[in-house]
Phi, psi and omega in degrees: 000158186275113193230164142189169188254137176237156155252115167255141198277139158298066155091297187308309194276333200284336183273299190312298173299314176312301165319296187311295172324295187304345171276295168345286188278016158302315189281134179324144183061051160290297171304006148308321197284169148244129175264176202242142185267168186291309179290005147232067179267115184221161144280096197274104192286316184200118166301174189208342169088200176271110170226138213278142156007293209291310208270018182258018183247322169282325159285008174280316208282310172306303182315297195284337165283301170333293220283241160044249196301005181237137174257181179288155217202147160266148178208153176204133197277131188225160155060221216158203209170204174171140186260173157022066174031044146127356178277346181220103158298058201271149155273134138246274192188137185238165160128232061354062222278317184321285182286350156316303218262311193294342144313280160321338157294297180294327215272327174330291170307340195281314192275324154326266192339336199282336212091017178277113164300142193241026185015201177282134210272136177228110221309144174268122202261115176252135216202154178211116180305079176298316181211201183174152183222113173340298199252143186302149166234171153257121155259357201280072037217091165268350180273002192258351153284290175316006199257337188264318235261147150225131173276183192292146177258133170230200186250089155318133191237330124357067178269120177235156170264148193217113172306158156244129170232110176314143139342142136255359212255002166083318179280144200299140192052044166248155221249153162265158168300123167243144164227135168280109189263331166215159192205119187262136155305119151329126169322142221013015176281119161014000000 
């Protein structure tokens, strides 16, 4: 199955952003974009690929000791960005960027250990994926409203592991599915 470890953002932070996007795709040439729907807005701590069956009980086992050992951290989603001249629109993140990257450090480790390959670690940018494009778009401007926005902060508490299930049905702009398949408590979280 198709995995990765997330931090989701909560309802709250989530209606808030969900506006700022309908003012995006509001501004001319939008529709160049592929927008990404609200379920699947996350922070993607470490991808994870096609992972067999049998080694999703030991990255899990890893995960939840990764979870443990990191307590709750403030986040918020603030400003954006852009990957690859304009194929990925992202928000990004204020907060406790420090315990972000050290969640995601672990989470990283987790799947080493587990035996998941990870191919080369590449320092982490934390981003939540508004849209994305075949082809360069000028996104600069969607980066100059997002550039104003910060949503409400809230306390991550939280690590979850998340299927990703691709599209199969061929139509243009269906979105793939996440599902939270495990969910850990943050080390003292309630």
């Amino acid at each position: 199955m198709r995995l990765f470890a997330a931090v989701l953002p909560p309802e709250d932070v989530v209606r808030e952003l969900a506006a700022e996007v309908d003012r995006l795709r509001a501004l001319p040439g939008a529709e160049r974009l592929r927008w990404t729907g609200r379920p699947g807005w996350h922070f993607t701590l470490a991808f994870y690929g096609e992972v067999d069956d049998e080694a999703v009980p030991e990255l899990s086992a890893r995960l939840e000791r990764a979870a443990h050992r990191t307590g709750p951290f403030a986040l918020a989603v603030r400003g954006g960005g852009q990957f690859g001249h304009g194929r990925a629109l992202w928000a990004g993140a204020e907060g406790d960027l420090p315990a972000l990257r050290l969640l995601a450090d672990r989470a990283e480790a987790a799947a080493r250990k587990a035996g998941v390959p990870m191919g080369d670690h590449r320092r982490y940018k934390a981003h939540l994926t508004l849209a994305r494009s075949r082809d360069a778009v000028d996104v600069r401007p969607y980066l100059t409203p997002l550039a104003d926005f910060t949503g409400p902060t809230w306390t991550v508490t939280d690590l979850a592991l998340v299927r990703s299930n691709l599209p199969k049905s061929g139509v243009p702009g269906e979105q793939p599915r996440y599902e939270a398949i495990s969910r850990w408590k943050l080390g003292g979280a309630g």
